[in-house]
N, C-alpha and C positions, 0 to 999 in steps of 0.2 A: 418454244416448247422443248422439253428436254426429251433425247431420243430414248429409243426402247430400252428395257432394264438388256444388260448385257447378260448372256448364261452362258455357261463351262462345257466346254466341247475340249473332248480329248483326240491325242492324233487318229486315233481309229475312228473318229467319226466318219458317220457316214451322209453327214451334213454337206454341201457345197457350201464352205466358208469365201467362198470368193464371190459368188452367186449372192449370197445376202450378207454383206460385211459388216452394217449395223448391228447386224444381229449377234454376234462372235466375238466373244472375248473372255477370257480366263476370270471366275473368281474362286477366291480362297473359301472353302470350307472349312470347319475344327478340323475335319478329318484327311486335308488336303485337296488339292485340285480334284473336280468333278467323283469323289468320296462319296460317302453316307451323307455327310453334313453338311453339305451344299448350299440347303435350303437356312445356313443359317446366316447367310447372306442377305441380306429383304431385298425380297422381288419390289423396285420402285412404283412407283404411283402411276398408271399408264397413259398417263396426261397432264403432268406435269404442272406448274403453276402457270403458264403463259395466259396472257391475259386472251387469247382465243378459247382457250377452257373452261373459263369463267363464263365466258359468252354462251358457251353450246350448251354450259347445266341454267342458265336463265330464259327460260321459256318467255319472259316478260320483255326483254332484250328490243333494239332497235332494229324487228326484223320485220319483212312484210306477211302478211297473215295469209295464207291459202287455204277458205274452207271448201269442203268438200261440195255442202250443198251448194256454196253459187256455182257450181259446175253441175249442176241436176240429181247427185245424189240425193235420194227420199229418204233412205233408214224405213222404209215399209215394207222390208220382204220381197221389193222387184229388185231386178238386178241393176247395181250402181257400177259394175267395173267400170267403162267408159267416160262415168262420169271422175271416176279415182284416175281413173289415166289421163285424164286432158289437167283434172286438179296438179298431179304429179309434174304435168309437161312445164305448167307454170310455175311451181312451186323449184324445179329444179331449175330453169332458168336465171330465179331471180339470186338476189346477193345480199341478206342472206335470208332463209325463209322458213316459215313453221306450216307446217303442213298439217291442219287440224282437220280429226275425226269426232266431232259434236255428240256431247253425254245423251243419253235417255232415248238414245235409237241404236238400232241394230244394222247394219249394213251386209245386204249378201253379194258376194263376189265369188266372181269364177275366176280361174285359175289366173293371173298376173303377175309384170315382173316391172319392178321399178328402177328403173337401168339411170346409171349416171355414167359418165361424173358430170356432178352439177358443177354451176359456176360458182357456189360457194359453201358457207355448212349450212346444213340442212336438220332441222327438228320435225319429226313424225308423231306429235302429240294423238295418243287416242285417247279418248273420255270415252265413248260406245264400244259398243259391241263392233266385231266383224266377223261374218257367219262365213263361211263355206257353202256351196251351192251344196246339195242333196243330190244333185242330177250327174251321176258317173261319166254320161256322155259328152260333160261340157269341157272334158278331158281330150276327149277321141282329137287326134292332128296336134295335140300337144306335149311337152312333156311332163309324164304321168306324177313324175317324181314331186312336182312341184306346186304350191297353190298361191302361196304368197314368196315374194323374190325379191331383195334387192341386192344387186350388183354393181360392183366396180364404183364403190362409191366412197370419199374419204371426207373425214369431217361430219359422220351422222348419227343424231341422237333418237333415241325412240321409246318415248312412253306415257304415259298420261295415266294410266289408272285403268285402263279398257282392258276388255276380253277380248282374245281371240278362238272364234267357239269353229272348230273343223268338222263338227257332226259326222265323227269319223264311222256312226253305227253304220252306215250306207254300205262304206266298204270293210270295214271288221267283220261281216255276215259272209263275204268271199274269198277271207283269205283261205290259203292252203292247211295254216293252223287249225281255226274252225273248221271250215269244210273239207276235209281231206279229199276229195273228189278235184278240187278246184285246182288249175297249176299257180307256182307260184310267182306272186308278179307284185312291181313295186305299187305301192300308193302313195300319194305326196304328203310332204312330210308339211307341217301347217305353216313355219314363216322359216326363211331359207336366208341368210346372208352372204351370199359368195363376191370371195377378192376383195371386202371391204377391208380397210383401215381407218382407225383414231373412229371405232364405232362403242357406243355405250347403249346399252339397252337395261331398260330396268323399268321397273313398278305394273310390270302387265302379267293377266291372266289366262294361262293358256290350257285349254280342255277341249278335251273330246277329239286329239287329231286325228286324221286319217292315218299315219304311222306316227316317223316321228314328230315331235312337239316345235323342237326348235332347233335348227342346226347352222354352225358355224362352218361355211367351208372354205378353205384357203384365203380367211383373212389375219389379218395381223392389228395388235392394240388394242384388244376388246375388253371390255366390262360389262359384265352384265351382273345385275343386284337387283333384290328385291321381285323374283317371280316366284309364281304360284302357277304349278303347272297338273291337271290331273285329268285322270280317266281311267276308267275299270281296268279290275287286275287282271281280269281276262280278255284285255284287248290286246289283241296280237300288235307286235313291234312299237308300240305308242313310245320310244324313249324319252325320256324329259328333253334333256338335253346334250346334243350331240357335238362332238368336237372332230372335224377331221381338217389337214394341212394349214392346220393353226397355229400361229406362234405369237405368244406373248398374250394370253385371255386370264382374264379372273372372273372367277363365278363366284361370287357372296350373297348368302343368305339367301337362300331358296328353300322352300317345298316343293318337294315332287312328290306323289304317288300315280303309277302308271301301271301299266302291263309289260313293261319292260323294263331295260333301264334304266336308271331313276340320270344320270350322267352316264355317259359313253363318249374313249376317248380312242381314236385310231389313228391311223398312220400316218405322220407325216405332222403331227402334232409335237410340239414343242413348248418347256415352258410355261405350264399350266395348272392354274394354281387354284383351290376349289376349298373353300371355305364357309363355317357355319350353314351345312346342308343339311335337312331333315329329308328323308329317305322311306319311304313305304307308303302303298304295296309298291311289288317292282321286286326288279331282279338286281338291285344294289347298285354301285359306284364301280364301273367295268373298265378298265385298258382292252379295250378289242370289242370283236375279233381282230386277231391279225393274222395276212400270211394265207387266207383264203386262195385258192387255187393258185398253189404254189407262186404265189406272188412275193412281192421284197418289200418287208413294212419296218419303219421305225417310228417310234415313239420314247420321247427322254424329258427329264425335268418335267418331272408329274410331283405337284404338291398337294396331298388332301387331310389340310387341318381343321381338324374340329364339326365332327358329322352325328351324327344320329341319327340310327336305323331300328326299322320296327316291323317286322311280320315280314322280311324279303326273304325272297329265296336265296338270295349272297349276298355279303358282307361287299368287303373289298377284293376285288377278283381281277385277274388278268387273265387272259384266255387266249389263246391261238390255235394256230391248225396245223398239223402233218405238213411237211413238204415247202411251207414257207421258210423265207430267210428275212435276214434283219435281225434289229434287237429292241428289246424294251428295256432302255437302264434308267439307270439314277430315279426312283420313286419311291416317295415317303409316304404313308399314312400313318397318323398319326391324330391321336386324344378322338376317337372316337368310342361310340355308346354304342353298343346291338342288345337289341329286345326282341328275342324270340326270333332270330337269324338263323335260316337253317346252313348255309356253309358261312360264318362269318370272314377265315380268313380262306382263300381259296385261289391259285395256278393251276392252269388245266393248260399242260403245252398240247394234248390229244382231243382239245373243244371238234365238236363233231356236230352241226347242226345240219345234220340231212334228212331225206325220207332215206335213202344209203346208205350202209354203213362204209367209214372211211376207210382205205388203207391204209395201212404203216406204210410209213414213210420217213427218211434219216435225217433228213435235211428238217428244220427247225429255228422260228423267229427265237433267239439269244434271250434270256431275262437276268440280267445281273442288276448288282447294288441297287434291292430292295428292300427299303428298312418300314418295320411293325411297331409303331413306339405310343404307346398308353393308349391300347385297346383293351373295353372290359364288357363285361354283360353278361348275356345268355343263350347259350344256342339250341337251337330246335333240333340237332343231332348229334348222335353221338361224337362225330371228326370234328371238329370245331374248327380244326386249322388243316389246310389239304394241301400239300405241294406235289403232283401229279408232272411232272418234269421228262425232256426229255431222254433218253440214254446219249445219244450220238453230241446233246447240246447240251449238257446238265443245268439246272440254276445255280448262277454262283452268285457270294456276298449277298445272301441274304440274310437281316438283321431282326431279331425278336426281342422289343424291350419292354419290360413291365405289361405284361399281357393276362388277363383274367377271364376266362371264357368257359364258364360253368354250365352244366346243363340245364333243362329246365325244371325245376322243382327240386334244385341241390343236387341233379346227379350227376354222374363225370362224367367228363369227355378226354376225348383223345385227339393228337396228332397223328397224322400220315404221310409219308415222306418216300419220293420214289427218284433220284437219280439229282438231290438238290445237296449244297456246300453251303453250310449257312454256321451265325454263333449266337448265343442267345447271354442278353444281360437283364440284371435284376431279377425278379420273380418273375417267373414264366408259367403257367398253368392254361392249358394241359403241357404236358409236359414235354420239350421239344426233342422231334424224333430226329435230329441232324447233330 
């Protein structure tokens, strides 16, 4: 297997290049070392040709079969964890194994966490359904965050065609957003993958989670293709898909529409490439928040080619908070569509999501060398393009190229620009206020 694509860290990173040294090494961009051009480098293939890769995309492979029912799963509506946990015990023992969820039943599970590392790769085939318990209680002594879980696990594939349905209305009726009487408190996010590596996920459908949809947390070598993720635009926090202390993931070809979200990428994320994404409702394609109670967040090597967005409240957005440090650099978007986007392009270094209003504060997560290159459509506001930056941190190198973002029904719009250093090439409309 060929190792991780290598990405451009300059000496100011704030990477530990000794700490992950696969990961580190210089490429040439057009526009020089860790540049605007970065990304014209090709992010390699995240699994290379070894003949173990061939293995893990062949579901039919000489692996042993663990299904779910001969461990007493029904798909009737009673609760089957127990029987997925004893399934799991065996299926990760053996070498190598596929781990099947049987079509034309629905399975309800309380909260679970499928813990490796197994003793070899492991496939998670779902053809049915997997419901989420309705009962908030079956939470209580656990952690809330969380419903489906696997961890620490290397070598794992997951998909088959199935839903994963979180009947998130149970807890959307008590958030703080809906109910403002309510405090606010997390709810689990529907399938969690924490510390994996050489993980692939794709062809599943994910609706209705209790917040967020899907999150990657602190693995590394991900792919994920071919999801369909959704739930009402007024469900609070539902994000599609969530990226946090990730490095080296592609996300191709998905639909999302959510109540948030559509992708969110945050700190500690690296190297993250997102392509062919349809977008709406939802709150766009987001870097952050970052920098939340003055904490220290980075994010770098964000590529997002080729998207379409439809009725979100933002475009392509990075947002942070007062008083955080770090930085957000090297990020392209680029050849995307907006339909009826009310901020298409958008930096808020002043993001404020409280029932409180924030203070000023000087200290400021950094956004440099961010490039805008073949964005067109139509916005649902007059600002079409918003750089709200900070004084003490300004944005710099940021890049506007061939951009068209007209109002809706032919009328114009404008840029906004508050404390940002940027140049703009080709045709630019509205017209760039840097």
């Amino acid at each position: 297997m060929e190792g991780p694509p290598s990405i451009c860290v300059d000496e100011a990173s704030p990477y530990d290049t000794q700490a992950y040294p696969t990961y580190f090494g210089a490429i040439n961009g057009e526009d020089g070392e860790c540049g605007p051009g970065f990304w014209t480098a090709a992010v390699s293939n995240l699994y290379g040709d070894g003949d173990d890769d061939d293995d893990a995309d062949d579901p039919e492979s000489s692996s042993r079969t663990v299904n779910v029912d001969d461990f007493g799963a029904k798909g009737d509506g009673t609760d089957d964890t127990e029987a997925f946990e004893k399934a799991w015990k065996e299926a990760c023992s053996s070498a190598p194994s596929v781990l099947v969820v049987p079509e034309n039943k629905s399975y309800l599970l309380k909260p679970i966490t499928f813990s490796g590392p197994c003793k070899s790769l492991i496939k998670v085939m779902i053809y049915g359904t997997i419901q989420a318990s309705t009962n908030r209680s079956d939470w209580d002594g656990s952690n809330q965050r969380y419903w489906l879980r696997f961890q620490k696990i290397t070598k794992l594939l997951v998909e088959g065609g199935g839903t994963i349905d979180g009947n998130g209305e149970i807890w959307w009726k008590y958030s703080c957003k809906i109910d403002k009487s309510q405090p606010c408190k997390d709810a689990p996010t529907a399938m969690t993958f924490y510390s994996c590596k050489n993980l692939k996920v794709k062809d599943l459908r994910f609706k209705d989670s209790q917040q967020i949809h899907l999150s990657f947390e602190r693995c590394s070598d991900v792919a994920s293709s071919n999801l369909m993720v959704t739930a009402p635009e007024n469900s609070p926090n539902t994000d599609g898909i969530h990226v946090t202390g990730t490095l080296d993931i592609q996300i191709d070809s998905c639909v999302i529409g959510t109540g948030d979200d559509c992708i969110s990428i945050v700190s500690g994320s690296q190297n993250v490439k997102a392509t062919n994404i349809t977008c709406g409702p939802g709150h766009g394609i987001s870097i952050g928040s970052l920098g939340k109670g003055n904490k220290e967040a980075h994010v770098s090597q964000v590529l997002v080619d080729g998207a379409k967005l439809v009725g979100t409240t933002n475009g392509v957005r990075i947002k942070t908070w007062q008083g955080g440090s770090g930085n957000a650099n090297n990020i392209k978007f680029q050849n995307i569509d907006m339909d009826n986007v009310t901020r298409p392009i958008i930096v808020d270094q002043n993001y404020c999501d409280s029932k409180k209003s924030c203070p000023e504060q000087e200290s400021a997560v950094e956004i440099s060398n961010v490039v805008y290159k073949n964005i067109k459509g139509t916005s649902a506001s007059e600002v079409a393009v918003k750089f709200d930056c900070s004084e003490s941190f300004p944005c710099t190198g940021i890049v506007l190229e061939n951009i068209n973002l007209d109002g809706m029904g032919g009328k114009s719009t404008k840029s906004s620009c508050k404390n940002v250093e940027g140049t703009s090439k080709g045709t630019v409309y509205p017209q760039p206020c840097f």
